[in-house]
N, CA, C and O atoms as a GROMACS GRO file, in nm:
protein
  480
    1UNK      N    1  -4.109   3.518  -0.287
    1UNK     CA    2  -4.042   3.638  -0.242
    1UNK      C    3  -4.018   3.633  -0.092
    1UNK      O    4  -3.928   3.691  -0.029
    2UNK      N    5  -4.106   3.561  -0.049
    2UNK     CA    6  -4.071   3.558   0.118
    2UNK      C    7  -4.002   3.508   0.145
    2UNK      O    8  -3.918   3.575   0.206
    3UNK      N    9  -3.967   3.360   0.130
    3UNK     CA   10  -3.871   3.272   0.160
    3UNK      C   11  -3.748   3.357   0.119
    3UNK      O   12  -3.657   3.332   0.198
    4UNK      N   13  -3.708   3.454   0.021
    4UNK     CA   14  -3.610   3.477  -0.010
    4UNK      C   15  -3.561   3.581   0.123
    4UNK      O   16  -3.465   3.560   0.196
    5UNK      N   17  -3.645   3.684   0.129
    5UNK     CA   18  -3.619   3.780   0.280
    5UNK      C   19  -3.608   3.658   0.407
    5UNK      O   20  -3.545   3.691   0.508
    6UNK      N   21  -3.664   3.532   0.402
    6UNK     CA   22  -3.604   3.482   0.557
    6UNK      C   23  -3.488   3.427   0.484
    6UNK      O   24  -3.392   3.480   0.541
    7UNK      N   25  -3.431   3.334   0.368
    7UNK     CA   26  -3.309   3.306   0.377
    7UNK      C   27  -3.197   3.425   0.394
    7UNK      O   28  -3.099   3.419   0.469
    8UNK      N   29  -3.238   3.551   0.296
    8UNK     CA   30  -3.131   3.670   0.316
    8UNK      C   31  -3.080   3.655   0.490
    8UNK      O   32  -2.963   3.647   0.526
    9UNK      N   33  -3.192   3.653   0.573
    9UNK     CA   34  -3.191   3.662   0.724
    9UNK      C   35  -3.107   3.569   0.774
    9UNK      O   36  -3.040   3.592   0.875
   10UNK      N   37  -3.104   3.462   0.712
   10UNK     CA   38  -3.019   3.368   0.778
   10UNK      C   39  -2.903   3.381   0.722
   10UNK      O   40  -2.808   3.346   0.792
   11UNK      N   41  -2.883   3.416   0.629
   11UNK     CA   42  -2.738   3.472   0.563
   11UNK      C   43  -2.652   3.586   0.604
   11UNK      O   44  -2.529   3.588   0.615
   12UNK      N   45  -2.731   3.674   0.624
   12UNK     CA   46  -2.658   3.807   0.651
   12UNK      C   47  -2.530   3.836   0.689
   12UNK      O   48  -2.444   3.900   0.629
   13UNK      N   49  -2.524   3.749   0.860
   13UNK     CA   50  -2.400   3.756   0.888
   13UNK      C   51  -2.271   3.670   0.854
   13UNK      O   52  -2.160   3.699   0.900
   14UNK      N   53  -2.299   3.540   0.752
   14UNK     CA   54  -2.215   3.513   0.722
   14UNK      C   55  -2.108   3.590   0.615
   14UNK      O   56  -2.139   3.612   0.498
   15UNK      N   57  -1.978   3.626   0.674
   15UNK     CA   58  -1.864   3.743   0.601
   15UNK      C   59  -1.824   3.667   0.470
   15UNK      O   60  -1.822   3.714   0.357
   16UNK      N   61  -1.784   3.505   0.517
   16UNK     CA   62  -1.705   3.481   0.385
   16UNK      C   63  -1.815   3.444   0.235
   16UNK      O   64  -1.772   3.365   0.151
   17UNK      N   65  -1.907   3.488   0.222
   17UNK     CA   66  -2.046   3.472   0.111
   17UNK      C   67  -2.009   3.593   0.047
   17UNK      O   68  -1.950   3.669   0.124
   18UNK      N   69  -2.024   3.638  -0.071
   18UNK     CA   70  -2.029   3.742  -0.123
   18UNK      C   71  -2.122   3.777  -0.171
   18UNK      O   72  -2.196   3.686  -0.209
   19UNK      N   73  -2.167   3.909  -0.196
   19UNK     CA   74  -2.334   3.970  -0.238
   19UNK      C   75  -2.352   3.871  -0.372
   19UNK      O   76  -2.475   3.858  -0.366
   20UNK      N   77  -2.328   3.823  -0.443
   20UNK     CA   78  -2.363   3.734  -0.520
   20UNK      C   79  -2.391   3.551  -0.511
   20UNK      O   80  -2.463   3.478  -0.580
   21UNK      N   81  -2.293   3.519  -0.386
   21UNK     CA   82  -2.321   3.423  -0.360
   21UNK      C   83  -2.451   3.414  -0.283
   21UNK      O   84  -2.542   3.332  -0.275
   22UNK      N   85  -2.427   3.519  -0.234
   22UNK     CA   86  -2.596   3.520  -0.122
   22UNK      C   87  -2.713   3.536  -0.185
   22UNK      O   88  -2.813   3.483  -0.137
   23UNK      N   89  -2.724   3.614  -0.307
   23UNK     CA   90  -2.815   3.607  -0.352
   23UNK      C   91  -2.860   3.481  -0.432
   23UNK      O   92  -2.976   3.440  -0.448
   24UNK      N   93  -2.763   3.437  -0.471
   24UNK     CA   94  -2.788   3.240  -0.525
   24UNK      C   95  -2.829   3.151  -0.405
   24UNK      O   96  -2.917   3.066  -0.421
   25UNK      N   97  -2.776   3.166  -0.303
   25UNK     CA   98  -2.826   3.125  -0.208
   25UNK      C   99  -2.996   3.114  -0.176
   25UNK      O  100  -3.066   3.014  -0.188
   26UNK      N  101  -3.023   3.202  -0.148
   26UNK     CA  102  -3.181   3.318  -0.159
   26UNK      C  103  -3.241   3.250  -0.267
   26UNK      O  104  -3.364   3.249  -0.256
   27UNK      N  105  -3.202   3.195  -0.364
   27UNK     CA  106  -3.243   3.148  -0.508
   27UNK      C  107  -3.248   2.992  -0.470
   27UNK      O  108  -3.303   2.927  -0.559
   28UNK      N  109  -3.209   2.924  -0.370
   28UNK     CA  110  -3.196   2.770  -0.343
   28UNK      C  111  -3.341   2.686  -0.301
   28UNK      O  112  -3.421   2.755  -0.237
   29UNK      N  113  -3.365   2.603  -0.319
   29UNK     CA  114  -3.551   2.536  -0.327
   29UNK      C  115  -3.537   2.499  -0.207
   29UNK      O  116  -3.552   2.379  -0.182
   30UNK      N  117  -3.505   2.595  -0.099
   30UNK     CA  118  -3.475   2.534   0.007
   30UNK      C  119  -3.651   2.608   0.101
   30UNK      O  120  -3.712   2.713   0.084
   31UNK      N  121  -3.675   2.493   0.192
   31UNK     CA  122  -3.856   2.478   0.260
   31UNK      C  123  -3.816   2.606   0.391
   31UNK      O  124  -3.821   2.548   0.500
   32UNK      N  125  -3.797   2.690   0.402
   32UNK     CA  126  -3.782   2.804   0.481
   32UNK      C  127  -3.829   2.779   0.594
   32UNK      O  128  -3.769   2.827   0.690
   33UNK      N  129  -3.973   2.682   0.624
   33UNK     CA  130  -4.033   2.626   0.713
   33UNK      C  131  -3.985   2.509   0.788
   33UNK      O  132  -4.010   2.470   0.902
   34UNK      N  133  -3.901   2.457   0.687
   34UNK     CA  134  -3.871   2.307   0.768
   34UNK      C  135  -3.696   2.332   0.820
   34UNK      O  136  -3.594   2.367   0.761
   35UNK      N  137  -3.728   2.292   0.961
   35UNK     CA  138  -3.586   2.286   1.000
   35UNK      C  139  -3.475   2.210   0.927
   35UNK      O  140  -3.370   2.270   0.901
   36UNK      N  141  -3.490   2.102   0.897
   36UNK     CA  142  -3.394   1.991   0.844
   36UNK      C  143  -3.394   2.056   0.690
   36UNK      O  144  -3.330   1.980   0.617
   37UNK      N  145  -3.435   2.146   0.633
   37UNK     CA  146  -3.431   2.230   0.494
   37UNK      C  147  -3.345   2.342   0.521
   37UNK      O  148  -3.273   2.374   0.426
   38UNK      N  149  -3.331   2.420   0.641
   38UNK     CA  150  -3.266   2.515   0.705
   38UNK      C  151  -3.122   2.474   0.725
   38UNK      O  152  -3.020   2.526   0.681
   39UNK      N  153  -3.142   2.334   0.825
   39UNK     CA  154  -3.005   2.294   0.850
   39UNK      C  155  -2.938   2.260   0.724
   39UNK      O  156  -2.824   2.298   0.698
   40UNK      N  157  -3.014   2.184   0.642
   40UNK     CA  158  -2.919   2.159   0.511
   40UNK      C  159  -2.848   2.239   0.426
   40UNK      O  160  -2.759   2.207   0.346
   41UNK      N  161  -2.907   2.371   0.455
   41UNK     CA  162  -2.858   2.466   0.377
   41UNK      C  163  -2.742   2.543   0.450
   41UNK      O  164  -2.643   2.589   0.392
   42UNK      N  165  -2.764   2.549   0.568
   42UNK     CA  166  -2.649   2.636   0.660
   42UNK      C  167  -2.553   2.552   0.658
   42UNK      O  168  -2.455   2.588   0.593
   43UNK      N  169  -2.549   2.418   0.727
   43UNK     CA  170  -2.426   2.314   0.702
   43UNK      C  171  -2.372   2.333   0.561
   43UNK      O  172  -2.253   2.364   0.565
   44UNK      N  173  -2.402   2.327   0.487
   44UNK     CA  174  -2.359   2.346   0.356
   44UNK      C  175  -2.278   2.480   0.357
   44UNK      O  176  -2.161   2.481   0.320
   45UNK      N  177  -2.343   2.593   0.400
   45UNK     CA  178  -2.272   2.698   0.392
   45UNK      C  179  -2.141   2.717   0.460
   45UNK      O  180  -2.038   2.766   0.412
   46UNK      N  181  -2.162   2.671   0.577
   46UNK     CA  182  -2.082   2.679   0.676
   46UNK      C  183  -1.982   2.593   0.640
   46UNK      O  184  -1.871   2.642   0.663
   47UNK      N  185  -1.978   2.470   0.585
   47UNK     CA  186  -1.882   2.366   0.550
   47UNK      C  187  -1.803   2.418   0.341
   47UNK      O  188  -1.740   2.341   0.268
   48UNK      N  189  -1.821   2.484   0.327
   48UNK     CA  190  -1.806   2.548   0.216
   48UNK      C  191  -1.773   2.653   0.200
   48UNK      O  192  -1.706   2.682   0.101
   49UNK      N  193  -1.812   2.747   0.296
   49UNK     CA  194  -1.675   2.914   0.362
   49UNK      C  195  -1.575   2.859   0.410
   49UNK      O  196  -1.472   2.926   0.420
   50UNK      N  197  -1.576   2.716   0.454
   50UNK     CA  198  -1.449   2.692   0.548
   50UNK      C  199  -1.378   2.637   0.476
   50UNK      O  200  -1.280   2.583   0.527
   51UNK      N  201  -1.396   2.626   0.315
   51UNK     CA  202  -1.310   2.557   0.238
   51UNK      C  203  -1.285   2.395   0.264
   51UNK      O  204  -1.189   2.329   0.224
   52UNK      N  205  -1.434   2.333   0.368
   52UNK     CA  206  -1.407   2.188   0.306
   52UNK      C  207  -1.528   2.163   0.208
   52UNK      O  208  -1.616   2.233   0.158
   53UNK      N  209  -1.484   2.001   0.202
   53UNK     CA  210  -1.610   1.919   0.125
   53UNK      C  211  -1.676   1.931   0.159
   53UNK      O  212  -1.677   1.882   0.272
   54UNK      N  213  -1.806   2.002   0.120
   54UNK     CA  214  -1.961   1.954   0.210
   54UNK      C  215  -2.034   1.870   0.155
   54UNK      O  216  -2.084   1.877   0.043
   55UNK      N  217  -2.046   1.756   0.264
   55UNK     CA  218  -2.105   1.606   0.271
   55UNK      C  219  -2.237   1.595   0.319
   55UNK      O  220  -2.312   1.678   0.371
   56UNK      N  221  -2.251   1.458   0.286
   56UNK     CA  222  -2.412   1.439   0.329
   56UNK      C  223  -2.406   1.392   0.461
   56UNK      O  224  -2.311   1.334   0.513
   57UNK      N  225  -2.558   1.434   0.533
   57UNK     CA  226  -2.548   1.424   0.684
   57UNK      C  227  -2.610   1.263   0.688
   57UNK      O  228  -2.704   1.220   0.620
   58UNK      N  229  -2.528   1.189   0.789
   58UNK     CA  230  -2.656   1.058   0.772
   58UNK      C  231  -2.739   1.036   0.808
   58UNK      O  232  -2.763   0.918   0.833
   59UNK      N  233  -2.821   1.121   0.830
   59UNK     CA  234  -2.924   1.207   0.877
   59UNK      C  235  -3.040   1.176   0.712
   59UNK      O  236  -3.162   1.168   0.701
   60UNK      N  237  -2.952   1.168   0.629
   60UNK     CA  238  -3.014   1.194   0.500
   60UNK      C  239  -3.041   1.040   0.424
   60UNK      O  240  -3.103   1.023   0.320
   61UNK      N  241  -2.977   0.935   0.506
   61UNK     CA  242  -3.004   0.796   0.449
   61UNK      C  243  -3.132   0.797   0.426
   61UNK      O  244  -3.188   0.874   0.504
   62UNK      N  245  -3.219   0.735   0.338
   62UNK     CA  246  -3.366   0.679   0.319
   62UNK      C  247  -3.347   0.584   0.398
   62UNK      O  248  -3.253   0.504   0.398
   63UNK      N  249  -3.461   0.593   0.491
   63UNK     CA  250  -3.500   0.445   0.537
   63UNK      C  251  -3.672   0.400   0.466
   63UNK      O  252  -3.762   0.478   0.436
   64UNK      N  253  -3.671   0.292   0.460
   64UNK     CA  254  -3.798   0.263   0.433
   64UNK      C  255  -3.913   0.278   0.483
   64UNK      O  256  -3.935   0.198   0.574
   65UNK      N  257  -4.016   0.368   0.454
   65UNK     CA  258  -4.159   0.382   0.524
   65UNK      C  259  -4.223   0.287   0.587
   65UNK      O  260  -4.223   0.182   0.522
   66UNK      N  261  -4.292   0.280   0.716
   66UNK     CA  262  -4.329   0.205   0.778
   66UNK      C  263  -4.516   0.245   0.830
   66UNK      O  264  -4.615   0.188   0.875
   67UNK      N  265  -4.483   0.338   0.800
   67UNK     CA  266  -4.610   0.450   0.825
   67UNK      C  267  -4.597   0.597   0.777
   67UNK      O  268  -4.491   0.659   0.768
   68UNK      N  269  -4.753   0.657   0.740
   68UNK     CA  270  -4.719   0.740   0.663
   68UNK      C  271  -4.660   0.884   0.700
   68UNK      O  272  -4.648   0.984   0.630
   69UNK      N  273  -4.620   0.854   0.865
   69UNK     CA  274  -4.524   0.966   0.959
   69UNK      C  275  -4.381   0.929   0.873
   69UNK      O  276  -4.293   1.006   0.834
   70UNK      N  277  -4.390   0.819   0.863
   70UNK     CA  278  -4.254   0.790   0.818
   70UNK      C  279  -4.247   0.835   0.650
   70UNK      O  280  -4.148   0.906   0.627
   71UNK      N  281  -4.328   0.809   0.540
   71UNK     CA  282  -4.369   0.833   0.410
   71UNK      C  283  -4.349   0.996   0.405
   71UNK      O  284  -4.292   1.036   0.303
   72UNK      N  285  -4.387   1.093   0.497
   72UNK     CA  286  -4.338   1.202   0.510
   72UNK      C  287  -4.236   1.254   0.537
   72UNK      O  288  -4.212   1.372   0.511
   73UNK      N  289  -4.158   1.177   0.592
   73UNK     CA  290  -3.974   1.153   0.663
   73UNK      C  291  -3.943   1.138   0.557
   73UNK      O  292  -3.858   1.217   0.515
   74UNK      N  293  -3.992   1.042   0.471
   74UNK     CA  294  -3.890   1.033   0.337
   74UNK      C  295  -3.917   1.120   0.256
   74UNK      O  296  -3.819   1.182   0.215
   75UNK      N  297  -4.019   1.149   0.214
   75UNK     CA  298  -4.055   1.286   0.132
   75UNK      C  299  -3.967   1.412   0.170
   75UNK      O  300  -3.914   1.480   0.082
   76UNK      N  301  -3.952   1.440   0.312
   76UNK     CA  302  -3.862   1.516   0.369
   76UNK      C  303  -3.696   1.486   0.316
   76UNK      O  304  -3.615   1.570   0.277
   77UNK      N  305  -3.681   1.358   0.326
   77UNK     CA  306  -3.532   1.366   0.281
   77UNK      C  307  -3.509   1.383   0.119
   77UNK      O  308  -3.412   1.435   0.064
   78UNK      N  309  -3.620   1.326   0.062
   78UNK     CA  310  -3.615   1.379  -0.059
   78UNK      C  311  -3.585   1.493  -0.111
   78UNK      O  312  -3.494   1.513  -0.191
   79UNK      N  313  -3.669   1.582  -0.061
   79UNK     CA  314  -3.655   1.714  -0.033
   79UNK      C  315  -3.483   1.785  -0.030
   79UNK      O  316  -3.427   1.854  -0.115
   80UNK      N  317  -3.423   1.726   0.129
   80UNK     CA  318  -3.329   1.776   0.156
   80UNK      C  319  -3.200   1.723   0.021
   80UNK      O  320  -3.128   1.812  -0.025
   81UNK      N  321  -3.188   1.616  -0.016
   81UNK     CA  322  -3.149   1.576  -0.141
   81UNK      C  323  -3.154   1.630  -0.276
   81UNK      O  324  -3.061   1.626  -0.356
   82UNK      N  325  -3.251   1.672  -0.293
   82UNK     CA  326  -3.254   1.784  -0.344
   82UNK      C  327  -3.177   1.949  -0.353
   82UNK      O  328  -3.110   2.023  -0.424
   83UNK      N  329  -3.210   1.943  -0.289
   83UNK     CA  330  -3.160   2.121  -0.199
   83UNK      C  331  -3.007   2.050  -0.215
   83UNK      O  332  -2.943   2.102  -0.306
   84UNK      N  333  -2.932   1.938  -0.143
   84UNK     CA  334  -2.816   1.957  -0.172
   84UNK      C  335  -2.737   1.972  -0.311
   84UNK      O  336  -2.644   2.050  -0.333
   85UNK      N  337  -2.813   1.854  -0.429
   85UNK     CA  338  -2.760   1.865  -0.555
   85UNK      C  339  -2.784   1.996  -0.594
   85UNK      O  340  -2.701   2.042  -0.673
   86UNK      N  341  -2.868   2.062  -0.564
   86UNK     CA  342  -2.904   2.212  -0.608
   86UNK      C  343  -2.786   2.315  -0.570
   86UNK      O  344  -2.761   2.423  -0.623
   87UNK      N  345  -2.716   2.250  -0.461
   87UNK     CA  346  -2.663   2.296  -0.394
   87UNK      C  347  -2.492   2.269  -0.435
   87UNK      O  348  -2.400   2.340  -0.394
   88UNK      N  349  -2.481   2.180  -0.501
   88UNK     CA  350  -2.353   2.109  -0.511
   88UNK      C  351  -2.346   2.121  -0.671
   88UNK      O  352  -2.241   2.081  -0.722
   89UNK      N  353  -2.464   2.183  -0.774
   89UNK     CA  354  -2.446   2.218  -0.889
   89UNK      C  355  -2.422   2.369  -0.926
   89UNK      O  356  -2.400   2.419  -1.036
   90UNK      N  357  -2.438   2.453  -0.752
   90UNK     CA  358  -2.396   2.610  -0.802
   90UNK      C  359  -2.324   2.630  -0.746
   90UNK      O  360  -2.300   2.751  -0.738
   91UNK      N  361  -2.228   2.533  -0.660
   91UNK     CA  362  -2.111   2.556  -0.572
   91UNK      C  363  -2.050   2.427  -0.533
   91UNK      O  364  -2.021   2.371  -0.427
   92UNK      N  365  -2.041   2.401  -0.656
   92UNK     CA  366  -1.961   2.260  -0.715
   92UNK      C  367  -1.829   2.224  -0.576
   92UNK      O  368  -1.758   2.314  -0.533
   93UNK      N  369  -1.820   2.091  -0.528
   93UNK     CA  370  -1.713   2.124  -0.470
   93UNK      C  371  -1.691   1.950  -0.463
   93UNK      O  372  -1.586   1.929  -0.403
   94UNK      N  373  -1.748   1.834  -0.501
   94UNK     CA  374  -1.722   1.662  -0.486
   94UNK      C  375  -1.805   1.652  -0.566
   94UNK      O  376  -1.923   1.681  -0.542
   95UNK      N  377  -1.744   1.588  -0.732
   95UNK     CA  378  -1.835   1.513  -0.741
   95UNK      C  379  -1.880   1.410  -0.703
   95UNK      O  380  -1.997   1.380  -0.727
   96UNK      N  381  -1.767   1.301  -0.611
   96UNK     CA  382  -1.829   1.191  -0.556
   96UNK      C  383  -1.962   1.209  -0.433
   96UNK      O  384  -2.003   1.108  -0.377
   97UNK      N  385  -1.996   1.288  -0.414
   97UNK     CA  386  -2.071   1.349  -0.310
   97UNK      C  387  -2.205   1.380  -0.381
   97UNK      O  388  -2.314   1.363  -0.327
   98UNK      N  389  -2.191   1.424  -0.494
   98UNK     CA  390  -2.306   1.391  -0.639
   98UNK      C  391  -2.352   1.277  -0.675
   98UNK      O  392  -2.469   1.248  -0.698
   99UNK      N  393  -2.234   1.191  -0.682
   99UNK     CA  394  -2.301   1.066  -0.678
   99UNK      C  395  -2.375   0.989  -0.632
   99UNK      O  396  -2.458   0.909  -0.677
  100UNK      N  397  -2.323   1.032  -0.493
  100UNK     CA  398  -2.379   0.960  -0.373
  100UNK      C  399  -2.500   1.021  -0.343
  100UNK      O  400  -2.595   0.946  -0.323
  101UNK      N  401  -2.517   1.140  -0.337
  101UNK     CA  402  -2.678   1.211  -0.351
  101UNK      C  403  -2.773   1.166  -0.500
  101UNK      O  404  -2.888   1.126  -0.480
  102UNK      N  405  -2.735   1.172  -0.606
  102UNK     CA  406  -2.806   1.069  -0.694
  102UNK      C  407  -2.828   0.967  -0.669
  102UNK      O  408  -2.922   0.920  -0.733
  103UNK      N  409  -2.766   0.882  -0.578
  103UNK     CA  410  -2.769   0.741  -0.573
  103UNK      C  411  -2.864   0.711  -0.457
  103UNK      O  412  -2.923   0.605  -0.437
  104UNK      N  413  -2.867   0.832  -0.377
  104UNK     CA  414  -2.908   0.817  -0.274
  104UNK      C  415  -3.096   0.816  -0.326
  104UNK      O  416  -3.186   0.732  -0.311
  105UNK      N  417  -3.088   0.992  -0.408
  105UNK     CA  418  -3.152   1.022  -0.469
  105UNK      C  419  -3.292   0.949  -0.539
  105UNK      O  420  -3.406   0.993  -0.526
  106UNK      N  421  -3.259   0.845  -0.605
  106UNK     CA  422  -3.304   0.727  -0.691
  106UNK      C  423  -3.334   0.614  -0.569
  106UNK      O  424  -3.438   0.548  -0.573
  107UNK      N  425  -3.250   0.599  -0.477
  107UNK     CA  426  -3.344   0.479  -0.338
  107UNK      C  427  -3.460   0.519  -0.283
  107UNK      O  428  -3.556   0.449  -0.252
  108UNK      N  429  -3.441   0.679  -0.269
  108UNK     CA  430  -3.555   0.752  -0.203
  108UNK      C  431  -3.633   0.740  -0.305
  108UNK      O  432  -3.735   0.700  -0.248
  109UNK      N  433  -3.665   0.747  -0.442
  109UNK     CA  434  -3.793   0.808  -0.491
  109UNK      C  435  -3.838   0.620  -0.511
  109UNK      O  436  -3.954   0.596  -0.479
  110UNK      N  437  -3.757   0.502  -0.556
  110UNK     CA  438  -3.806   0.381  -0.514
  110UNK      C  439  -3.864   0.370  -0.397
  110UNK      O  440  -3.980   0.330  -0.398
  111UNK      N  441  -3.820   0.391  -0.306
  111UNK     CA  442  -3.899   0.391  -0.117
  111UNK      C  443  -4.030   0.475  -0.155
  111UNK      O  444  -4.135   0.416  -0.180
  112UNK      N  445  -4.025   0.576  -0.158
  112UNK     CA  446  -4.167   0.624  -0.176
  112UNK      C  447  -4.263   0.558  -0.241
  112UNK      O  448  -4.370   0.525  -0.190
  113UNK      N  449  -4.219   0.528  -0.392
  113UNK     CA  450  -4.335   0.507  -0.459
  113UNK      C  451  -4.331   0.334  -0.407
  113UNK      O  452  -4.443   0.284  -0.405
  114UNK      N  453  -4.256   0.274  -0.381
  114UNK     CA  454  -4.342   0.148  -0.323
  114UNK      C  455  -4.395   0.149  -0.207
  114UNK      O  456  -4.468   0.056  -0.174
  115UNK      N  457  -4.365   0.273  -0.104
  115UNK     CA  458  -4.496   0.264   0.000
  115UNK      C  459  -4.628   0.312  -0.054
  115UNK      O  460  -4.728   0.259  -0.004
  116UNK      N  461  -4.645   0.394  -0.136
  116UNK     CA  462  -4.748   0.459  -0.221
  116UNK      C  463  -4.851   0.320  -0.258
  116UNK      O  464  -4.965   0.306  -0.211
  117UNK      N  465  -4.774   0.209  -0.363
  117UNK     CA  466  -4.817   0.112  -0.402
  117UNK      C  467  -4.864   0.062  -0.279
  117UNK      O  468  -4.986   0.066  -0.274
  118UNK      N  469  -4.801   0.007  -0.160
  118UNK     CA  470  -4.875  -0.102  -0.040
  118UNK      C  471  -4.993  -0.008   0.024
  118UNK      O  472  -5.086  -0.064   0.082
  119UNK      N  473  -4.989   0.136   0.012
  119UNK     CA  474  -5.105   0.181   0.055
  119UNK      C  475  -5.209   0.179  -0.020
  119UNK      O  476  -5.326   0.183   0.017
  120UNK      N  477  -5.172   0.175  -0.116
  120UNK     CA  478  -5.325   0.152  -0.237
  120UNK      C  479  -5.399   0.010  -0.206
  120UNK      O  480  -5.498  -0.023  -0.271
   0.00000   0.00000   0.00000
């Protein structure tokens, strides 16, 4: 319930959302806490009132864990990968942009679980 009153907050003033889109919005698995969960969701918004494609940031590539600062980086983009297909299945707008977040999707959860394995 909370996360939903801070996303409403970050929504509010956007005009072109309508009381229904906002409330789907409010409804998105998006980390209220994490900036790069915030940004993913506003870019999205913002690139999607304006009537373009909204794309992935490359910001969102997996890179491979190196340490487990990094094992959390990817968990993080996981995350944000998430939030976008979530995002791109209630406000459909590329599917090649689906793809590419599945695809992306499936490198990240390989990267994880083989740093998982070298830490064991």
């Amino acid at each position: 319930k909370k996360s939903m009153e801070i996303v409403t907050r970050w929504l509010k003033d956007i005009e072109k959302l309508t009381p229904a889109e906002k409330f789907l919005m409010c409804m998105s698995p998006v980390n209220e806490s994490c900036m790069k969960s915030k940004n993913t969701l506003l870019r999205y918004v913002e690139t999607y009132t304006s009537g373009k494609i909204p794309g992935l940031s490359n910001r969102m590539l997996p890179r491979p864990a190196s340490s487990f600062n990094h094992l959390a980086d990817l968990c993080g983009v996981h995350h944000q990968l998430e939030l976008f297909l979530w995002l791109q299945n209630k406000f459909p707008s590329s599917a090649m942009e689906v793809l590419r977040a599945e695809s992306m999707k499936e490198r990240t959860i390989q990267m994880i679980n083989s740093s998982l394995l070298k830490a064991e």
